[in-house]
C-alpha positions in Angstrom: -1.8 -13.0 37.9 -1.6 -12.1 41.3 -0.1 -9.4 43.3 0.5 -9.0 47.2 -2.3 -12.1 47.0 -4.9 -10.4 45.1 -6.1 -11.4 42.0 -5.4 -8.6 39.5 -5.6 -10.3 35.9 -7.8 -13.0 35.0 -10.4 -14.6 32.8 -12.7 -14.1 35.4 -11.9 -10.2 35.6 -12.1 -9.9 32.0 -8.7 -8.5 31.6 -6.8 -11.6 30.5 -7.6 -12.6 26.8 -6.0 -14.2 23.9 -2.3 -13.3 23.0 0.3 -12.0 25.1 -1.2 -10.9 28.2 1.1 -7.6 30.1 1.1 -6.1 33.6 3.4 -3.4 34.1 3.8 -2.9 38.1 5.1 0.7 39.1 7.6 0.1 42.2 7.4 3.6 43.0 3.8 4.4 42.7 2.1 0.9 43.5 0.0 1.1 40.7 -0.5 -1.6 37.9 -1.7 -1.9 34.5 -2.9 -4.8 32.3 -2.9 -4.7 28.8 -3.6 -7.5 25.9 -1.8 -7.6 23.0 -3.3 -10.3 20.6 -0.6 -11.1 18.0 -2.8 -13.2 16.3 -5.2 -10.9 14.7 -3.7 -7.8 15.5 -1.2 -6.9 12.7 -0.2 -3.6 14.9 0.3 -5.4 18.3 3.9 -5.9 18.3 4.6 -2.0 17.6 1.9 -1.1 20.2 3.4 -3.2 22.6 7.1 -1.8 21.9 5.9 1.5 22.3 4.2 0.8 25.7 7.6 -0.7 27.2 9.7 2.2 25.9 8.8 4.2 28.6 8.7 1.9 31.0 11.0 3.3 34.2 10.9 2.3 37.5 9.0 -0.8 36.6 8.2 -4.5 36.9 7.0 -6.3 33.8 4.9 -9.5 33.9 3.9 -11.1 30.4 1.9 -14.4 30.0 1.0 -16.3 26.8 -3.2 -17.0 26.1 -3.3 -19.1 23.5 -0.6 -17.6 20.9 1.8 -14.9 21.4 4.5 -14.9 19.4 2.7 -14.5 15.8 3.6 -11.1 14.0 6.3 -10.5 16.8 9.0 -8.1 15.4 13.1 -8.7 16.5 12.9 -5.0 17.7 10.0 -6.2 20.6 11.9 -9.6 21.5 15.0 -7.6 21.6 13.0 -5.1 24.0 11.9 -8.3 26.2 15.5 -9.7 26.1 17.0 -6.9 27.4 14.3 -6.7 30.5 16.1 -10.4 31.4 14.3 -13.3 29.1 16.6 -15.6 27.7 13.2 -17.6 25.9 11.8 -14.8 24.3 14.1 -14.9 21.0 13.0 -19.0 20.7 9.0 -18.2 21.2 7.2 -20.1 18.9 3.3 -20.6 17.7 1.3 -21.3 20.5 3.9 -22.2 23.1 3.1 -21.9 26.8 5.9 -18.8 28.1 5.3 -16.6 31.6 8.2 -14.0 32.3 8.7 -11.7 34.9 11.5 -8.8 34.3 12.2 -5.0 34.5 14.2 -2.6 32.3 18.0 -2.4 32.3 20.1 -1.0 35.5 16.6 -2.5 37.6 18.6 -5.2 38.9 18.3 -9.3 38.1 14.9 -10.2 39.4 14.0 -11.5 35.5 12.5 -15.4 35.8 10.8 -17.3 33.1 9.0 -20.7 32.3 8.5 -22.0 28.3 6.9 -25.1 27.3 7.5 -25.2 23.2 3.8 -26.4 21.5 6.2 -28.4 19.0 6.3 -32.0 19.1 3.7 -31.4 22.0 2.3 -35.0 22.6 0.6 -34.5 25.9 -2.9 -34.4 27.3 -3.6 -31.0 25.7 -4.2 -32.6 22.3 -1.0 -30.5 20.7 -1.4 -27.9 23.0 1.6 -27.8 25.4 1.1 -28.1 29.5 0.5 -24.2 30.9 3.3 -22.7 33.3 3.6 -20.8 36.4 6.1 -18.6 38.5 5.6 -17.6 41.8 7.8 -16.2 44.3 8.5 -12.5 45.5 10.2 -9.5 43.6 13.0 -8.1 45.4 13.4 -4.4 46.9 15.6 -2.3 44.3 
């Protein structure tokens, strides 16, 4: 993930890993955060995650699937992420491919999303479904 064209999450950084991968972007402050939450494995990472968006305020949220992010997910978290904009997030299945960009309620519409379902995936990827990407610019709110 990138920001004002510098590389802020990434492999190489060692700050992206498996599971649903989270940078919060404070509009007022500048600052950003990047957190993994790795549904897989983690029995407590959908309640961690809910509790981190809860407070979230004057902020942009950016979440990208590694691998698998939708196992363990509670309906209380995808209702959290549905109301920051995604229309995909209640449809997230086992190892689908899923980028969203969004902010809480009253924040404006800047929310944008890509999914690429891992079922009936026939591609090069062996099962796995093609990655995706968003670009573009967050507006001023």
């Amino acid at each position: 993930m990138c920001l004002n064209g510098r590389l802020i999450a990434a492999t190489k950084l060692g700050n992206v890993h498996r599971g649903l991968n989270v940078l919060i972007f404070d509009k007022e402050t500048g600052s950003s955060r990047v957190n993994t939450f790795d549904f897989y494995s983690d029995p407590d990472a959908s309640s961690k995650l809910a509790s981190l968006l809860r407070p979230v305020k004057a902020e942009v949220v950016v979440m990208a699937v590694f691998d698998d992010g939708s196992a363990r997910m509670s309906q209380d978290l995808r209702r959290q992420i549905q109301n920051m904009g995604s229309k995909n997030i209640t449809s997230l299945a086992f190892r689908d491919s899923w980028a969203f960009v969004g902010a809480k309620p009253g924040m404006g519409k800047i929310a944008n999303e890509r999914i690429n379902p891992a079922a009936g995936s026939s591609d090069k990827y062996f099962g796995w479904p093609k990655e995706v990407a968003i670009s573009g610019c967050i507006p001023k709110f």
